[in-house]
C-alpha positions as CSV (number, residue, x, y, z in Angstrom):
1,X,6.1,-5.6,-31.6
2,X,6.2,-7.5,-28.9
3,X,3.7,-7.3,-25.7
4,X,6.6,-7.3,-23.2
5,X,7.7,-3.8,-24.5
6,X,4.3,-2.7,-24.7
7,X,4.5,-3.4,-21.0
8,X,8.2,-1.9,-20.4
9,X,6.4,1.6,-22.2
10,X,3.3,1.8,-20.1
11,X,6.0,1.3,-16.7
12,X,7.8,4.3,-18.2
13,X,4.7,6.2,-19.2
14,X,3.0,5.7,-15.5
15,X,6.9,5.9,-13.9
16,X,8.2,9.3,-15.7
17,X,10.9,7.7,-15.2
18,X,13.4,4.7,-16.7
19,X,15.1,3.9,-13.4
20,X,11.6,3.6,-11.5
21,X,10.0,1.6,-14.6
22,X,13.2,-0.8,-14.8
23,X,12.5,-1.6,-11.1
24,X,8.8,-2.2,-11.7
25,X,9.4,-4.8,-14.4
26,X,12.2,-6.1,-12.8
27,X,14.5,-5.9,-15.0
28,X,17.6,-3.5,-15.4
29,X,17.4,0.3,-17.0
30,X,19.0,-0.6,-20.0
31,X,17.5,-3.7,-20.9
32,X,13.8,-1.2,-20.6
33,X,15.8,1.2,-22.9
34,X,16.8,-1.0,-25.5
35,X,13.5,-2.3,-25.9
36,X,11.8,0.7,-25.5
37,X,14.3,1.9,-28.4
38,X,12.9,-1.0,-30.2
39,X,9.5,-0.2,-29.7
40,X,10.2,3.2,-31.3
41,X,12.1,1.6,-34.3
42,X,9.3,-0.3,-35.4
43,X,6.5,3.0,-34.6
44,X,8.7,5.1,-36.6
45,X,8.7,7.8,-33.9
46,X,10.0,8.7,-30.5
47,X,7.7,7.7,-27.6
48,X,9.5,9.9,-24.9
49,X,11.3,13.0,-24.8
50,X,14.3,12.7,-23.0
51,X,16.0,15.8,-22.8
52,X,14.6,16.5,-19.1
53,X,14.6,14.9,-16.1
54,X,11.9,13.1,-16.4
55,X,10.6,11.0,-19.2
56,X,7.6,12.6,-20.5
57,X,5.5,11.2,-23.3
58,X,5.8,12.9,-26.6
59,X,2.7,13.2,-29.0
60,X,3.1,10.2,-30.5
61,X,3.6,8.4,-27.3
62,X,0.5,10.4,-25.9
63,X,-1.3,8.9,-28.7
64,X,0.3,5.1,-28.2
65,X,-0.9,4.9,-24.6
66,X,-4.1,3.8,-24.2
67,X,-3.9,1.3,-27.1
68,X,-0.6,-0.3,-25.1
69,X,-3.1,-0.5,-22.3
70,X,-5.8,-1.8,-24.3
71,X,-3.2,-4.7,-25.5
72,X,-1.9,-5.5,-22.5
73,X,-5.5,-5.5,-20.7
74,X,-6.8,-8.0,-24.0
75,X,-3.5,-10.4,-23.4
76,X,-4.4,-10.7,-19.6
77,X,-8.3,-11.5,-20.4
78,X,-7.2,-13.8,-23.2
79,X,-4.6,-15.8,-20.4
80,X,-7.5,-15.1,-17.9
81,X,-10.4,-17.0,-19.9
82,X,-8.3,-19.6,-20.7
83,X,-7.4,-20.0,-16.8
84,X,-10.6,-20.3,-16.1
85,X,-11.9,-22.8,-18.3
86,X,-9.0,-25.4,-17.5
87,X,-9.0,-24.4,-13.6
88,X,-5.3,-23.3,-14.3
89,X,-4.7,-20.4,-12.9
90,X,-1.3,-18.7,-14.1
91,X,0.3,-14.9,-15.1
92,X,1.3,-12.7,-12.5
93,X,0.1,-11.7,-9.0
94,X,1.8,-8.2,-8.0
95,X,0.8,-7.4,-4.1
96,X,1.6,-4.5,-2.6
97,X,2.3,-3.8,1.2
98,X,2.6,-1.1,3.6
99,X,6.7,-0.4,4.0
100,X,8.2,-2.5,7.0
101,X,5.6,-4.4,7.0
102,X,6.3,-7.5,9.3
103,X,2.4,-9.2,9.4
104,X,3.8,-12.8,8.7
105,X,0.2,-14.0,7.9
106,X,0.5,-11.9,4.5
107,X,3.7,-14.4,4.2
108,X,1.9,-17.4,4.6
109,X,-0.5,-16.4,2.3
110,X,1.5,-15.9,-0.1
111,X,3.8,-18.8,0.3
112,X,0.4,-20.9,0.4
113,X,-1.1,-19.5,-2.8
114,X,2.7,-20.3,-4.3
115,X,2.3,-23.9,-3.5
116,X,-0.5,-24.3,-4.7
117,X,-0.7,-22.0,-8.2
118,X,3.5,-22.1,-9.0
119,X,2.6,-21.1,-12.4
120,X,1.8,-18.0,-10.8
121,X,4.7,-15.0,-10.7
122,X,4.4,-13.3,-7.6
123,X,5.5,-9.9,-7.3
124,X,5.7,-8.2,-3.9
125,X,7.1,-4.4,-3.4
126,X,6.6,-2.0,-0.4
127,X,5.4,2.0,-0.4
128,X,3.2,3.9,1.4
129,X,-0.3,3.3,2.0
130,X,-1.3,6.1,-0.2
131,X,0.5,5.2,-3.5
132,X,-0.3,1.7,-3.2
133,X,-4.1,2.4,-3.1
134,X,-3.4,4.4,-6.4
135,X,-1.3,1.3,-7.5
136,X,-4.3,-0.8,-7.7
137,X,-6.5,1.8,-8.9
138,X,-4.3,1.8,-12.1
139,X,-3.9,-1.8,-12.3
140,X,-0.1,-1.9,-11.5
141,X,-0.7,-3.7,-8.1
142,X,-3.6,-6.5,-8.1
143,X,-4.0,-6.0,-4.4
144,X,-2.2,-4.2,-1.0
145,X,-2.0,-4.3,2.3
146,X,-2.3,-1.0,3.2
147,X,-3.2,1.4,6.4
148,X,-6.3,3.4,6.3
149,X,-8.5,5.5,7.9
150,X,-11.5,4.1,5.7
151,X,-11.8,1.9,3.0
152,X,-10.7,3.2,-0.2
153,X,-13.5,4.6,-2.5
154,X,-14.4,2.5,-5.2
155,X,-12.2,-0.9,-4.1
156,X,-13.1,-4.0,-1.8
157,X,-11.6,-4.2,1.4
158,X,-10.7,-6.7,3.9
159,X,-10.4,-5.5,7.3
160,X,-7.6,-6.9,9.1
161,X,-6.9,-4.5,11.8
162,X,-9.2,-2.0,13.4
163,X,-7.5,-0.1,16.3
164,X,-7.9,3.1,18.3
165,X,-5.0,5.8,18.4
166,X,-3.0,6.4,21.6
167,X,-0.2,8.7,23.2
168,X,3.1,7.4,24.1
169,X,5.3,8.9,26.1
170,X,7.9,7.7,28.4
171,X,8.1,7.5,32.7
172,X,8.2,11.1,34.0
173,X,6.3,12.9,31.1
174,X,2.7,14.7,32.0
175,X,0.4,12.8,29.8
176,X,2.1,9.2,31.6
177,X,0.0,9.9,34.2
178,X,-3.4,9.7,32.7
179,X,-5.3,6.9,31.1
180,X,-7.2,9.2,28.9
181,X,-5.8,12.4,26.7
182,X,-8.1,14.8,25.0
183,X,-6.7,16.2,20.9
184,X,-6.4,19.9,22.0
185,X,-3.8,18.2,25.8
186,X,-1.9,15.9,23.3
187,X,-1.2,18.8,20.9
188,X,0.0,21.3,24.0
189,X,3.0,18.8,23.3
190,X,5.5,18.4,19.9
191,X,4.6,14.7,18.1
192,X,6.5,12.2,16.5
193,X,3.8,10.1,14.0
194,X,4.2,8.9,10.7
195,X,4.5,11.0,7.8
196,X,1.2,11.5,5.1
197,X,0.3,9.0,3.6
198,X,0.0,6.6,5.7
199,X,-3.1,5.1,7.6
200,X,-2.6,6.2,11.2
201,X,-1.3,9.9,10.1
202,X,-4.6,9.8,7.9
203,X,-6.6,9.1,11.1
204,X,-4.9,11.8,13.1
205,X,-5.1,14.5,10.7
206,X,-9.0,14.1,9.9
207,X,-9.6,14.2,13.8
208,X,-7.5,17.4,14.2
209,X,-9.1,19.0,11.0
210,X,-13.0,18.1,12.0
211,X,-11.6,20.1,15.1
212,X,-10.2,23.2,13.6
213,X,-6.8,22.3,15.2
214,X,-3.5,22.3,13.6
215,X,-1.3,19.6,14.6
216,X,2.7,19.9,15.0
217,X,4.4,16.8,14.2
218,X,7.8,17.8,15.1
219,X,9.0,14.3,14.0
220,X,8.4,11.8,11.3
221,X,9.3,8.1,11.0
222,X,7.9,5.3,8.3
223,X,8.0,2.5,10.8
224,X,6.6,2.5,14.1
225,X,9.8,1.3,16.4
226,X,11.5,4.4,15.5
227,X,8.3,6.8,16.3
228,X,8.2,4.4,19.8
229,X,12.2,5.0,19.9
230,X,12.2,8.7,19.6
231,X,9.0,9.5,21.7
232,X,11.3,6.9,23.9
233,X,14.0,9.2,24.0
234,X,11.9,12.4,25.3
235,X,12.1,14.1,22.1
236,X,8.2,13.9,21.3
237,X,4.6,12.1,22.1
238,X,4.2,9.8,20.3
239,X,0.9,8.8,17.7
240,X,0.3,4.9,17.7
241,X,-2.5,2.4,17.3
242,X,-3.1,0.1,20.1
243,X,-0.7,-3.1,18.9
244,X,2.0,-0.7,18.3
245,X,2.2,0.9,21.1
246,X,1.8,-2.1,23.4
247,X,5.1,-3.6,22.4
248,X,7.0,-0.5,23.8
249,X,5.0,-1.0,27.7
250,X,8.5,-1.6,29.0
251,X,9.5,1.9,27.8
252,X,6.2,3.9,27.6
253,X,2.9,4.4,28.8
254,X,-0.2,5.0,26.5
255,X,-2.9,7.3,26.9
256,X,-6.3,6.3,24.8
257,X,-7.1,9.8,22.8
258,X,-10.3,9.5,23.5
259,X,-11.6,12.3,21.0
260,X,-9.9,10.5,17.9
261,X,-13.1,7.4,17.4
262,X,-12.7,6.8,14.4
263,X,-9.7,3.4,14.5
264,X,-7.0,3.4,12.4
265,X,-7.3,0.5,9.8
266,X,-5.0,-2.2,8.7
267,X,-7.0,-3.9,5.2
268,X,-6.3,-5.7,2.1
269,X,-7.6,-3.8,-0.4
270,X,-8.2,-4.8,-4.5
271,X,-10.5,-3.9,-7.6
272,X,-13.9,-5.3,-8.5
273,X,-14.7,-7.3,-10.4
274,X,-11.3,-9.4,-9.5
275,X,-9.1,-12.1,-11.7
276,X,-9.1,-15.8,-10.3
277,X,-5.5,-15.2,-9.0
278,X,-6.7,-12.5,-6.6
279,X,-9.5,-14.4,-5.7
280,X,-7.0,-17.4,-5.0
281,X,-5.0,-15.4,-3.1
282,X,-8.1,-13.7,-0.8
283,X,-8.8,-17.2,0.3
284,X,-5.6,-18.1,1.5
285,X,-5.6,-14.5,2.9
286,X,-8.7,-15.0,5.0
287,X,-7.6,-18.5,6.4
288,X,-3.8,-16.8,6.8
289,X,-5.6,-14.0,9.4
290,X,-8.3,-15.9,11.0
291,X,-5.2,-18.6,12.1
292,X,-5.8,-22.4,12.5
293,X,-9.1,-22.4,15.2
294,X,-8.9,-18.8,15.3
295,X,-12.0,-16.6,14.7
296,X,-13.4,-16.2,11.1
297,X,-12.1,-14.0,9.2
298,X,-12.8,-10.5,9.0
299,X,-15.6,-9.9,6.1
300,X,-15.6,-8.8,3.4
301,X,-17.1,-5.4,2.4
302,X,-17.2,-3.1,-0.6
303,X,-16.0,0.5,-0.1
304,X,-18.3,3.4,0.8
305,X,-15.6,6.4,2.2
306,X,-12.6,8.0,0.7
């Protein structure tokens, strides 16, 4: 038995599915199968049932779980201890970040933290900001850049970005010619904002439930040029923070909404008590966003909201 297809079974447990767990360990969907195959050779019973869609766990699989995560948890404080005794720091660093992300200080912390820990294997993959926050409540992410609307019960967060929402809408529309926009003006109009599960449709949908009003996103789009490109276009307002919006001022004119207080939030997120390698990585994070002579970075705090 060997711990890498302990590892490859707790993928496919958590995945429900081959395909998903094969791109989580990086390796291809019949190299997991084989070994899982393995795995099930040397058990003397079938882990998954495989006659649906999904892979489910059978009984004896059930039962296998928690002791594979028990292994794999013992291996990693065993490689951990030892790290920190030596000062080496080496295993596997998996970040997550918000998809189409392009925040190049998460790059140059990570390309910082690679020069100086290389024995370090750095994982990076992209989802939304809601499954990545359950990522690194289940330990399959170590950290993640995601969007918020508060900091993550039970994790530590680093603020990186704290912004207000706006309207956007192009020359000519009704809401370009005020500074200000009230929640029950902006939704007199169809939206285009990001779909759930991200930070800044978190933000907007708390605002408009506190309210008793019922929003009606008429359009969704993951990454914000394509919510500034469609609103653009005429077909909807559109719902952005601050930054996002301001790179679209040759095309549209924001409105503050001026009843939504509460700022969307851009924040590195991870688990307490943390490994060295994440808190390697948060010090190259914090000098990465403060920027050479820039202001300190943002601090620190443990999470208190949901």
């Amino acid at each position: 038995m060997e711990l890498r297809q302990l590892e490859y079974f707790v993928a496919v447990a958590e995945e429900r599915s081959f395909t998903r767990a094969a791109q989580r360990v990086h390796i291809s969907q019949s190299g997991v199968s084989a070994q899982i195959r393995h795995l099930e050779r040397e058990l003397g019973a079938e882990l998954f049932d495989r006659s649906a869609r999904t892979a489910t766990l059978t009984v004896a699989g059930k039962a296998a779980l928690e002791h594979a995560r028990a292994a794999l948890a013992a291996a990693g404080a065993l490689a951990q201890s030892v790290g920190e005794v030596t000062g080496l720091i080496r295993g596997r660093l998996t970040v997550g970040m918000v998809v189409g992300c392009t925040i190049t200080p998460l790059f140059d912390a990570l390309a910082a933290f690679h020069r100086a820990h290389p024995g370090v294997e750095i994982a990076l993959t992209e989802d939304n900001s809601d499954r990545l926050v359950e990522a690194v409540r289940a330990g399959t992410a170590d950290l993640a850049l995601v969007g918020t609307a508060a900091a993550p019960e039970g994790l530590e967060a680093l603020t990186i970005v704290s912004e207000r929402l706006v309207a956007a809408a192009p020359p000519g529309h009704p809401l370009a010619a005020v500074d200000r926009v009230t929640l029950p003006d902006l939704l007199d109009h169809p939206l285009v904002c990001m779909p759930r599960g991200t930070g800044l449709r978190a933000v907007l949908d708390r605002a408009c439930e506190a309210r008793g009003l019922r929003p009606v996103v008429a359009l969704e789009a993951g990454a914000a040029d394509a919510v500034a490109d469609l609103a653009a276009r005429g077909l909807a307002v559109a719902v952005l923070s601050e930054s996002m919006a301001s790179l679209h001022r040759d095309r549209l004119t924001t409105s503050l909404i001026e009843d939504v207080e509460t700022p969307a939030l851009l924040a590195l997120v991870w688990r307490s008590p943390s490994g060295p390698a994440v808190r390697a990585f948060l010090g190259h994070a914090r000098r990465a966003f403060a920027g050479p002579g820039g202001p300190p970075a943002p601090q620190v705090t443990a999470a208190t909201g949901g």
